[in-house]
C-alpha positions in Angstrom: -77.1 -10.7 -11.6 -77.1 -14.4 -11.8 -75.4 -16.6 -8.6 -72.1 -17.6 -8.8 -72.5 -21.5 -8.9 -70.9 -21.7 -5.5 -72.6 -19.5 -3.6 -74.4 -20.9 -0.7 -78.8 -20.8 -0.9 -80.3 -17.6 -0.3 -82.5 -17.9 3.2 -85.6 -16.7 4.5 -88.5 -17.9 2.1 -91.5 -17.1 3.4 -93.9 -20.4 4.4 -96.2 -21.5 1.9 -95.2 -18.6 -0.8 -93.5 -19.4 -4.2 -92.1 -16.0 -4.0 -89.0 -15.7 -1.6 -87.6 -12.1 -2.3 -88.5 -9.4 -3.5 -86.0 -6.5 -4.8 -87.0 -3.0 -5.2 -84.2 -1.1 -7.6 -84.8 2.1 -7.9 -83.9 4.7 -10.7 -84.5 8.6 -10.8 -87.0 10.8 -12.7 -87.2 9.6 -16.4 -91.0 8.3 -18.2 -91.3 5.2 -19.6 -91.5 6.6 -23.4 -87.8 8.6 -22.6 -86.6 5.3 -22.2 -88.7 2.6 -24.3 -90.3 5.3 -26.3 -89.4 7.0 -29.7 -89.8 5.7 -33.3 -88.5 2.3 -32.9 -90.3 1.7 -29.4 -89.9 -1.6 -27.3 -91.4 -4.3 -29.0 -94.8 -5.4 -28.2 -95.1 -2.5 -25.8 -98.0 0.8 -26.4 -95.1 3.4 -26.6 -95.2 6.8 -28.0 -93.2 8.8 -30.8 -95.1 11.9 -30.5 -96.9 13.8 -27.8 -99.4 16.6 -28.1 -98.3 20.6 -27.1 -100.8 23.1 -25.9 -101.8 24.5 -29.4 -102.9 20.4 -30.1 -99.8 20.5 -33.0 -97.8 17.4 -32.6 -94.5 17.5 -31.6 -91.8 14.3 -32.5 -89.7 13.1 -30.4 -86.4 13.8 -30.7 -83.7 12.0 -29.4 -80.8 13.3 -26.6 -78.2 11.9 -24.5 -78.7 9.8 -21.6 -75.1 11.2 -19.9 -74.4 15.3 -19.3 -70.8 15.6 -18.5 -69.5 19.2 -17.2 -66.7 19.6 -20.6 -70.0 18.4 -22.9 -72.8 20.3 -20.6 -70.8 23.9 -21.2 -71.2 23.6 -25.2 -74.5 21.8 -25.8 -75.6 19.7 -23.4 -78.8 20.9 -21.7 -79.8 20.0 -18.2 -83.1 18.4 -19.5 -85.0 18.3 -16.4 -87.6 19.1 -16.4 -89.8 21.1 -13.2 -91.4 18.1 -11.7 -93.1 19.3 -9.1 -96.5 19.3 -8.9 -97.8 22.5 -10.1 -95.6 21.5 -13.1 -97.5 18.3 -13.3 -100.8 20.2 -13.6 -99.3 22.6 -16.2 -98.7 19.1 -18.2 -102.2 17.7 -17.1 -103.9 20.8 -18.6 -107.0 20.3 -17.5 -109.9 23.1 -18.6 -110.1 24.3 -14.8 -108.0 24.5 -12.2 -109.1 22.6 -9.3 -110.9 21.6 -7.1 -111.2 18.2 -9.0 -114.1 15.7 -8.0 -112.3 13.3 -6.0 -113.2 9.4 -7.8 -114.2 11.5 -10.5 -112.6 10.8 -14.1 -109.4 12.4 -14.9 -109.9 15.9 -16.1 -106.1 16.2 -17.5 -105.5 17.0 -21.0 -102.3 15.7 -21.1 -101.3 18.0 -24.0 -99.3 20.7 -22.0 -95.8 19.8 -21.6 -94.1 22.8 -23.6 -95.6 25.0 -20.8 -93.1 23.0 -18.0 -90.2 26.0 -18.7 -86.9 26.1 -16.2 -84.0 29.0 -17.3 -81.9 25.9 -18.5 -84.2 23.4 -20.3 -84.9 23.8 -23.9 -88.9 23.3 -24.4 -88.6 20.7 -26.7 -86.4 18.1 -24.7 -89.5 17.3 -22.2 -90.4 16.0 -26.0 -87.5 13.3 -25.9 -86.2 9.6 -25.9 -83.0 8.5 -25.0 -80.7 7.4 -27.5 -80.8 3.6 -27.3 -77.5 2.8 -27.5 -77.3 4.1 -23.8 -80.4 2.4 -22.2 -79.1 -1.3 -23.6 -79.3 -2.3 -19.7 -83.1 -1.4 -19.1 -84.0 -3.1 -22.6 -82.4 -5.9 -21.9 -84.3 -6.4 -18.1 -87.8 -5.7 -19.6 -86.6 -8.4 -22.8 -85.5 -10.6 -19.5 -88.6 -10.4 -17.3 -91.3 -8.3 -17.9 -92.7 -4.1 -18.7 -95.2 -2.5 -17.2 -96.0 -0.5 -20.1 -99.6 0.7 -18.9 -98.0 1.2 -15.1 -99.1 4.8 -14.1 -97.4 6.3 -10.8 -99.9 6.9 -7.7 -99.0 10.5 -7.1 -98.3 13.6 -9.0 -95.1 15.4 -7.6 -91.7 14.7 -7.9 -89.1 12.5 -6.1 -89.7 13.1 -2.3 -93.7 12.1 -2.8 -92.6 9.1 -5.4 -90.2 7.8 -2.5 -92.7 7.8 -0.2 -95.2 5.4 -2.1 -92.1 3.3 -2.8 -92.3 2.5 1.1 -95.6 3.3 2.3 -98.0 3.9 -1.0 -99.0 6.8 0.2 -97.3 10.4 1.4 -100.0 11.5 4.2 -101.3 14.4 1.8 -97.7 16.3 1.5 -96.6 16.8 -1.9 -93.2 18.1 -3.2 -90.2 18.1 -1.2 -89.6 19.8 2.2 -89.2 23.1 2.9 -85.8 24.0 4.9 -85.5 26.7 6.6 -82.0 27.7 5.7 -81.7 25.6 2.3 -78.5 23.8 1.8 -76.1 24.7 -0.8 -76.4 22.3 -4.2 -73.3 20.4 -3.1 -74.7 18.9 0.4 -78.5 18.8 -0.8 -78.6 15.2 -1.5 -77.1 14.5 1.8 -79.8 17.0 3.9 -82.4 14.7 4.9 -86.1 14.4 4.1 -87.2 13.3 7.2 -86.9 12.6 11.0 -83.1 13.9 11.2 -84.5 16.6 8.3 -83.5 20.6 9.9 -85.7 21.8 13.1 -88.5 24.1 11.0 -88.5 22.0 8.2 -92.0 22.1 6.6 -94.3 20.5 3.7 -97.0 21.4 1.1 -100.3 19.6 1.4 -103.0 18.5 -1.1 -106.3 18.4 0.2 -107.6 14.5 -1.1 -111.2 15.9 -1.5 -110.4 19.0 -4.1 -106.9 18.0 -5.2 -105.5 21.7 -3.7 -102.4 22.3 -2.9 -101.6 24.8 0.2 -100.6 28.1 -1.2 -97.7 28.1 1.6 -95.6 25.1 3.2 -97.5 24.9 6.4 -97.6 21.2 6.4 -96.6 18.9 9.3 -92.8 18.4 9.7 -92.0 15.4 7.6 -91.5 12.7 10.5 -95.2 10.6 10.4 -96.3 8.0 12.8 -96.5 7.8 16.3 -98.6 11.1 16.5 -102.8 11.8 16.4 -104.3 10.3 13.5 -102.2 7.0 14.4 -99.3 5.1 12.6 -97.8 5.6 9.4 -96.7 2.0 8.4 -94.4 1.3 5.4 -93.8 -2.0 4.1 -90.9 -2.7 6.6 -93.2 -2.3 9.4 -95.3 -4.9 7.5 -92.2 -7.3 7.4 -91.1 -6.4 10.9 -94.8 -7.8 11.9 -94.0 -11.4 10.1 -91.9 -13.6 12.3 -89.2 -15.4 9.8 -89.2 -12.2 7.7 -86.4 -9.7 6.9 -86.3 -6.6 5.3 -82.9 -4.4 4.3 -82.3 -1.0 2.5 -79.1 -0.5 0.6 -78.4 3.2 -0.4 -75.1 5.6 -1.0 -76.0 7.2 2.3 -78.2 6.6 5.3 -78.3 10.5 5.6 -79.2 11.1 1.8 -82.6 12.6 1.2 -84.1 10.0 -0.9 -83.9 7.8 1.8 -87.5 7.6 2.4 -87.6 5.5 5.4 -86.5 8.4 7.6 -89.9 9.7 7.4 -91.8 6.7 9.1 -91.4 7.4 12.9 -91.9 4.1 13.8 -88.5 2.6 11.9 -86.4 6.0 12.4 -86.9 5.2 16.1 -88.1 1.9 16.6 -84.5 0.1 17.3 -83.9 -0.7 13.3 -82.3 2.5 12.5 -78.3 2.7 12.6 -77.1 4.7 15.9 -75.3 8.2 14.9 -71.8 6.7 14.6 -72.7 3.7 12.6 -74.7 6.3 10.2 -71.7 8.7 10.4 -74.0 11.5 8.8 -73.6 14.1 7.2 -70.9 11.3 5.0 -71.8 8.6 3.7 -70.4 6.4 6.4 -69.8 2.5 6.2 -73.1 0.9 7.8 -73.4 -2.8 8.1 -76.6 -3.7 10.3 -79.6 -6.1 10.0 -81.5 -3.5 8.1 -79.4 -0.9 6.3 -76.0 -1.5 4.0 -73.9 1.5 3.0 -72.8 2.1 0.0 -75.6 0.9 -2.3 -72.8 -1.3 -4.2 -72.9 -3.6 -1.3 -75.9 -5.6 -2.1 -74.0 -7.3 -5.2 -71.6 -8.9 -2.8 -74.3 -9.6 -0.4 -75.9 -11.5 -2.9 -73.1 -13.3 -4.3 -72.5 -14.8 -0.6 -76.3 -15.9 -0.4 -77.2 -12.8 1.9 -80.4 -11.5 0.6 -83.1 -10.1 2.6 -86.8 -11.1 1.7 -87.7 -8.1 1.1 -84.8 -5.5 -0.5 -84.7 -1.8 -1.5 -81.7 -0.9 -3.9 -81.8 3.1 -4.1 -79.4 4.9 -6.1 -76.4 7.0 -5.5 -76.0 10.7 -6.3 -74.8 10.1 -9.7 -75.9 6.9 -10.5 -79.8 7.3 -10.6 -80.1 8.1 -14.1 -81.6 11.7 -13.0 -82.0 14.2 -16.1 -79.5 16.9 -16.0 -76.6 15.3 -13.1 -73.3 15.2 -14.7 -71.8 11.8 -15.1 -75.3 10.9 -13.5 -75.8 7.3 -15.6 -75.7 3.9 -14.8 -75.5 3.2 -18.1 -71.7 4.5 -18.7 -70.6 3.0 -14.9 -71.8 -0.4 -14.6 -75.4 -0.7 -13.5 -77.4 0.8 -11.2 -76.0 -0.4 -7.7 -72.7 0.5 -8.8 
């Protein structure tokens, strides 16, 4: 969003660095070639109109709807999400053998078995999909703006919790998939049932041993608040800021209580003096927080930026239905604005 022509200068560059800020905007769950991909592909970019099922046939990729209202989901509209956890991800790796996998060894994955990544309400071929373009106009016209990491592979194989984690600390201290609850919470509060420090008392995790690549057959993981603890700290990137005098960070999201908010899993910012006291954070709603480090709702970093108030380091995450995630009605940016809206 470019600066109105009166807004003051944005502060905090960091000495001696020609880069000043850095935003993190952050979208849910879709592959680059669902978005950029399909027969008339971003330009320039190594995109893909095919992918390769379990029998080695080739499937096309078709093309589907970005938005899944509830009038147009009851007739024929289906969820399209796939499973993305991660024994999912191996059924869609395919290697020969299960592991253990050599660890620094070359990829064993296959990459051909999508069509086995079945859920009750997902028709097998829509994990074969691009978006229709005519809804992702905003993301084609940020990668024709500044840049696309077209050969940009994630760190991880799991799904959203793991991802959130590397977002922050590039790592997820060997637990993979979300957390286990011990009463789980009904679909309408889950978003707002935290993954972290404030997450339920008995809350647990899966694990991947880093030598074989196995996963723990039960969630007997450590409960998902790291740092501070044996084995030493569990530093995100804030931490890292934190340690640079002149340097701020802030995290704008729908709600300080929502589960994507990874940064209630680093001990050392949940309790460290950064984290909004239980009124400010008004939990489980979404509240109204204004601090140093966290704004509430997510929409409120366009009008921080528009009065010059930009942190030098920034992480945008999305709202409940404005991430773009496959399968949540009305969940688009696309058909609200954009993504911080």
């Amino acid at each position: 969003m470019p600066l109105p022509s009166s807004s003051p200068p944005l502060f905090g560059a960091a000495p001696g660095s020609p880069i000043t800020h850095v935003v993190f905007v952050v979208q849910e769950n879709r592959t680059f070639d669902n978005i950029f991909g399909g027969p008339h592909g971003f330009p320039g970019a190594d995109t893909a109109s095919t992918g390769r099922r379990t029998d080695n046939s080739i499937q096309i990729l078709s093309q589907v709807e970005l938005e899944c209202t509830y009038i147009i989901r009851v007739f024929d509209c289906p969820r399209q999400d796939p499973n993305n956890y991660h024994q999912p991800w191996l059924l869609a790796c395919n290697p020969p053998s299960p592991p253990p996998f050599t660890a620094g060894g070359a990829s064993p994955c296959r990459m051909n078995g999508f069509d086995q990544d079945q859920t009750p309400d997902l028709d097998p071929d829509q994990v074969y999909s691009y978006v229709d373009y005519s809804e992702t106009t905003a993301y084609w016209d940020i990668a024709r703006t500044y840049t696309l990491g077209d050969h940009f592979f994630m760190g991880h194989n799991s799904e959203s919790y793991t991802a959130h984690q590397y977002i922050f600390s590039a790592q997820s201290n060997n637990v993979v998939d979300g957390p286990v609850y011990p009463n789980p919470p009904s679909s309408a509060t889950v978003f707002l049932t935290p993954w972290g420090c404030d997450s339920p008392s008995g809350t647990s995790t899966y694990r991947l041993d880093p030598a074989t690549g196995q996963e723990t057959s039960t969630a007997s993981g450590p409960f998902p608040c790291f740092g501070g603890m044996p084995g030493g700290a569990y530093r995100s990137l804030a931490d890292l800021v934190n340690a640079k005098e002149g340097l701020n960070w802030r995290l704008y999201s729908y709600s300080i209580c929502q589960n994507i908010n990874a940064l209630d899993v680093n001990k050392s910012i949940r309790y460290g003096g950064s984290w909004p006291s239980d009124e400010e954070a008004d939990c489980p709603l979404a509240g109204n927080v204004n601090t140093a480090h966290f704004r509430t709702p997510q929409g409120t970093f366009l009008t921080d930026v528009a009065n010059g108030d930009l942190a030098n380091v920034t992480w945008v995450l999305p709202g409940p239905v404005t991430s773009d995630h496959p399968g949540v009605p009305l969940g688009t940016a696309a058909h609200g604005g954009s993504p911080v809206s």
